[in-house]
N, C-alpha and C positions, 0 to 999 in steps of 0.2 A: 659847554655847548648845548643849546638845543636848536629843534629846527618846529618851526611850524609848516606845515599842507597847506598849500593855498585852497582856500574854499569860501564861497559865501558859510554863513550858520547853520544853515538847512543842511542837517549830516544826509540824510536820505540822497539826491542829488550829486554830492560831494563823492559818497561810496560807487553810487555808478560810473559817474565819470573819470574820479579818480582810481580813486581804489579798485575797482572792478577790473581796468585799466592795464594799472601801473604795477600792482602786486600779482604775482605770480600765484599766491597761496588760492587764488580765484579766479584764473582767468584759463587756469588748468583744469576741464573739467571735462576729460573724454567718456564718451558714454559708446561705452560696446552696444552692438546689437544685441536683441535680443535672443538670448537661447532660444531653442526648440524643446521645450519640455512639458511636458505631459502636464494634464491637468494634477491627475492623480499624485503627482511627484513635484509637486511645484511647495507645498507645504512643507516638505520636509527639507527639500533644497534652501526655503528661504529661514529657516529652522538652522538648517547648516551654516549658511553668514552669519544671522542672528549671534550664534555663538563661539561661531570660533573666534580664537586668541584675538583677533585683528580688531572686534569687535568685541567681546565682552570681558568685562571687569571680573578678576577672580578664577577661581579654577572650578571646573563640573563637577566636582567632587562639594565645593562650597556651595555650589548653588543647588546644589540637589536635585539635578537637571532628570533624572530617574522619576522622583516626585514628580515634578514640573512639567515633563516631556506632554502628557497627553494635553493638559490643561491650552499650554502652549500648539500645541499641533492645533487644537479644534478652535484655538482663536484665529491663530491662522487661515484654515480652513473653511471657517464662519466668511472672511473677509473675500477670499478666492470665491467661493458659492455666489455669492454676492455679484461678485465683479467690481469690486470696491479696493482703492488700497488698502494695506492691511494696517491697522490702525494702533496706537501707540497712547500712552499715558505720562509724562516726566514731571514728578513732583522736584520742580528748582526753579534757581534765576530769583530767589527773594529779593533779594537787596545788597548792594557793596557792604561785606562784612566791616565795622564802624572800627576799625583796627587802624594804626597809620603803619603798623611793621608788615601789620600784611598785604593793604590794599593804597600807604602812604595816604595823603586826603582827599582820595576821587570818592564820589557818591555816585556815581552814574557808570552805567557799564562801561566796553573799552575793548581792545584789540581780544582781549582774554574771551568774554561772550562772543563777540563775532567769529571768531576762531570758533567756537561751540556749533555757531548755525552752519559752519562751512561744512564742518566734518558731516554733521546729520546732513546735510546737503548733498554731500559725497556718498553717504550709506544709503541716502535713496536711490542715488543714481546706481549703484551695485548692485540695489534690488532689485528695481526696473532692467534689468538685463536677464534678471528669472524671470520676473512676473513682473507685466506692461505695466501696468498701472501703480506701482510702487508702494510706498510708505505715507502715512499720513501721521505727523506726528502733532499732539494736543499738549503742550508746556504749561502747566500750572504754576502759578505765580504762588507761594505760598507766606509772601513776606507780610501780608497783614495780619493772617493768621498768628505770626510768632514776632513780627516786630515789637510790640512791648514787652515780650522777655529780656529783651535785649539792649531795651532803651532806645532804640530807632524810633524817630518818628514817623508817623503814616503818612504824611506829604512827603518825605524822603524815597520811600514805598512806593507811592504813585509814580514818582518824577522815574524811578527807577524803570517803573515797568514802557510808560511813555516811551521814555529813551531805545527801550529795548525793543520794542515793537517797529520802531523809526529802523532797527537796522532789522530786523527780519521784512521790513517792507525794502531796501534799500538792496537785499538780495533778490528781490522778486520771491520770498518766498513763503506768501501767505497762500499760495498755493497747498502746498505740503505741512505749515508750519503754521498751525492756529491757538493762539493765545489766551489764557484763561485766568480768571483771579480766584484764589480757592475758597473764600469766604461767598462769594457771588454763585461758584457753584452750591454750597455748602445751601444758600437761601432758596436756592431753583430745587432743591433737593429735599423732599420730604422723607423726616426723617425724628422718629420719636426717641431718643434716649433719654427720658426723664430729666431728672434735676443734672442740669450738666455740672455745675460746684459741687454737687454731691459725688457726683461721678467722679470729677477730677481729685478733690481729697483722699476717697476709698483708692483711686489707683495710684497718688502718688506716697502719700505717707508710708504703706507696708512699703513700699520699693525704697523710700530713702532709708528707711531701719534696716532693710534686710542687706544694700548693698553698700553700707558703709566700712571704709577698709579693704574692699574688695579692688579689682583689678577693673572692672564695669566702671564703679563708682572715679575711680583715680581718670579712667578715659574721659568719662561723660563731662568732670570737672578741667579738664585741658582743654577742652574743645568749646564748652561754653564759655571759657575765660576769653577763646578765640576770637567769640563771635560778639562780647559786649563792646557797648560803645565807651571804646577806651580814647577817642579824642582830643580831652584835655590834654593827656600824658603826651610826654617826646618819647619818639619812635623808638628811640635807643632804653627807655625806661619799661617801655610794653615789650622790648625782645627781651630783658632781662626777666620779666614777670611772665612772660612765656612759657620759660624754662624752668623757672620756679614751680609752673602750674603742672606741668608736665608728670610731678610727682605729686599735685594731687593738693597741695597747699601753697600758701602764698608765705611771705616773711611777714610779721611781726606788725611791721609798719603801715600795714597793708591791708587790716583785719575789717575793714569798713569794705574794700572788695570784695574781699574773699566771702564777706556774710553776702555781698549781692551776685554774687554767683554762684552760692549755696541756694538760692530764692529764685533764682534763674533757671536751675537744674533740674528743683523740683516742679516749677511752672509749666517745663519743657515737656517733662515728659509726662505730666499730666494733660498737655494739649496734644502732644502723638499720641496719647491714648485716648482721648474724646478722638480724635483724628479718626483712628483705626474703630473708633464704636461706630462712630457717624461719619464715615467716607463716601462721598457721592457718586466715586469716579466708576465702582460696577454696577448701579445703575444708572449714570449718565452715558457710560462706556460701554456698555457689557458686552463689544464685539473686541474690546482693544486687550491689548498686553500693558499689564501697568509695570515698566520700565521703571528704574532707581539709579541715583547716580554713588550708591553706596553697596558692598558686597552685603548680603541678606540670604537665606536660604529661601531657596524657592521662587526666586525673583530674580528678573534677568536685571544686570548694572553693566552698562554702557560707560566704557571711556569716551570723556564729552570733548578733551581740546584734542591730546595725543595718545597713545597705545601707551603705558607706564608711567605713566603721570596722573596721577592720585590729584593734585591738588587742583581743589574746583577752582570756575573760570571767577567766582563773585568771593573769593576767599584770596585774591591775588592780584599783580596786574601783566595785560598784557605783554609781553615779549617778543623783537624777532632775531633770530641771530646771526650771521656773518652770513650763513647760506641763503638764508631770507626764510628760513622756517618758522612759523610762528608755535606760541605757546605760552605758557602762563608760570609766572615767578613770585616770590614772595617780596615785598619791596624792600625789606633792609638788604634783603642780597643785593638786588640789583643796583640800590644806591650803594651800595661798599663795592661794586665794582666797575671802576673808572672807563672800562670798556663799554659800558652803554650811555647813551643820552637822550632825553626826553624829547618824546613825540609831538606835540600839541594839534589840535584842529583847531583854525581860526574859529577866536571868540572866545574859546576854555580855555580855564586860570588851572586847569591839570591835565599832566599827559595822558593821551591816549592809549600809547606806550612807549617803550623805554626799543631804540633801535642799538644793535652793535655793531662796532665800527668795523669796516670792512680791512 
C-alpha cells in the first residue's frame, strides 16, 4: 500500500496548506512569554538551553564545556549587546547520502530534513522566551565542497540544496534560517594558504601511515563506505557490505571498492583539513557560535531531528510513527518492516516518507 498527498508540484504551497495543517508535528507551536530577565543574565540563561541534555549532543564533560564556556558566553553576549539574535553556524544538509540501504533512491531531501527545520524552529522559539529576539541560524551547504569524494555529482548537489531551501521557505523560515553554499563562502572569503595540493598531501599521507590499524582508521573507513555512491548495487548487497565495513575491510570480491574508499578517506580528510586551514565562517561570522552536528571537543553538537538519535536527517529517510512523531530511519529497516508504507507527494517517483499503520 502506498498513499500519495494531494498537491499540485510546488512543495512550498503544498506544506503550508497541507502539511502545515494537517500534521500535528507543526501546527504545535506554543510560544510562552517572555521571561523577565536581566540583561546581565540573559547570556548565561540562554547558555543554560543551549546545553542542556534536551538540546546538546554528548555529555559536558566531552564537549569540554570548561574550555568553551567563556568563548561561548562572549558570543552570546556580543549578540545581546548588539540587540541582535544570537547567531549560529551549521556545517550540513550536503546531499542525500548515494546509499539505497540508507536513504533507498531519493536524491532530494524528505520528511527527515523538514523534521531538522522544525526542531531549530522549536529551539528558537525556547529562546525567544529568554531573549525577544531569538536565534538566528546560517546552514552551510557543504555538499560541493565534498561531493566528488564521494562520486555525487554537482547537479545532484544543486537540486539538493534548491529542494532544501523550497522547505525552509514553506516553513516561513528564512526569517531565522539563512542558507549558504560553502565553496561560495570559501570565494567571498580572502584567504591565503598557499599551494592547497601541497597542503592536502602534507596533511593527509602522515595521517593515513600513522592511523592504519587503528580504531580512528577502522571508523573513518565505515563511514566513508557509508556515504559513496553505491547505487548500482541492491539494497540488500550495500547492508551486507555495510557490516563488512564496519571492521574496517571489505571481502575479497570487493577489492575495486574497498581501494575507492581507501582514496575516498584520504581525499576527505585532506579537504576537512584545507577546510579547518581556510574556514571562512570566523571571519564571515565572528559574532556566531559555529555549532556541529557531530560530538567534537570544544564545540557545541545539536541533536537536529530527535534528543538520541544520532542518525543524520541526509544519511536516512524520513519516518512517522503510529503517534504521529516524526523522525529519521535507515531504509532497509523500514522496508523489512511491513508496518510502514510509502508517502509520496504528487509528481515523485520516491517517498517522501514511509507512514505507520495506525
Amino acid at each position: 500500500m502506498q498513499t500519495v498527498l494531494p498537491s499540485a508540484t510546488l512543495l512550498g504551497p503544498w506544506l503550508n496548506k497541507a502539511v502545515l495543517c494537517d500534521f500535528p508535528e507543526l501546527s504545535r507551536h506554543p510560544v510562552s512569554e517572555p521571561k523577565v530577565c536581566r540583561r546581565s543574565g540573559m547570556a548565561e540563561a540562554l547558555l543554560a538551553l543551549l546545553t542542556s541534555s534536551a538540546v546538546r549532543k554528548g555529555s559536558l564533560e566531552d564537549m569540554q564545556l570548561g574550555t568553551c564556556l567563556p568563548d561561548l558566553l562572549r558570543a552570546i553576549d556580543r549578540c545581546i549587546q548588539a540587540g541582535k539574535p544570537v547567531q549560529f553556524t551549521l556545517m550540513a544538509f550536503p546531499f542525500k547520502a548515494p546509499n539505497p540501504a540508507k536513504v533507498g533512491f531519493r536524491r532530494m531531501p524528505d520528511l527527515a530534513e523538514l523534521a531538522a527545520l522544525v526542531r531549530l524552529h522549536r529551539l528558537n522559539l525556547k529562546a525567544k522566551s529568554v531573549y525577544p529576539p531569538g536565534l538566528e541560524f546560517h546552514i552551510i551547504h557543504d555538499g560541493s565542497y565534498i561531493a566528488s569524494v564521494f562520486r555525487v555529482a554537482l547537479d545532484e548537489v544543486r537540486s539538493y540544496e534548491a529542494y532544501f531551501a523550497r522547505l525552509v521557505q514553506a516553513l516561513d523560515a528564512p526569517g531565522f534560517i539563512h542558507l549558504h553554499d560553502f565553496e561560495a563562502l570559501q570565494k567571498a572569503c580572502v584567504c591565503d594558504t598557499g599551494d592547497p595540493e601541497a597542503l592536502l598531501e602534507t596533511a593527509a599521507l602522515p595521517w593515513w601511515h600513522r592511523s592504519q590499524h587503528t580504531q580512528e582508521w577502522t571508523d573513518r573507513f565505515s563511514k566513508t563506505l557509508g556515504m559513496m555512491n553505491l547505487r548500482s548495487l541492491h539494497p540488500d548487497e550495500v547492508s551486507k557490505l555495510l557490516e563488512c565495513g564496519s571492521n574496517g575491510s571489505l571481502p575479497p570480491d570487493y577489492g575495486e571498492l574497498e581501494h575507492q574508499v581507501h582514496v575516498a578517506m584520504v581525499r576527505y580528510y585532506s579537504r576537512d583539513a584545507l577546510l579547518h586551514a581556510c574556514d571562512p565562517r570566523p571571519l564571515l561570522f565572528p559574532d556566531a557560535i559555529h555549532a556541529t552536528t557531530q560530538c567534537r571537543p570544544r564545540r557545541l553538537a545539536i541533536w537536529l531531528v530527535n534528543r538520541g538519535q544520532s542518525l543524520l536527517p541526509w544519511h536516512g529517510v524520513g519516518v512517522m510513527n503510529r503517534k504521529g512523531k516524526w523522525g529519521v530511519a535507515l531504509a532497509r529497516d523500514v522496508l523489512a518492516d511491513p508496518t510502514y508504507h510509502p508517502v509520496f507527494l504528487d509528481g515523485e517517483d520516491t517517498p517522501f516518507f514511509y507512514q505507520q499503520h495506525a
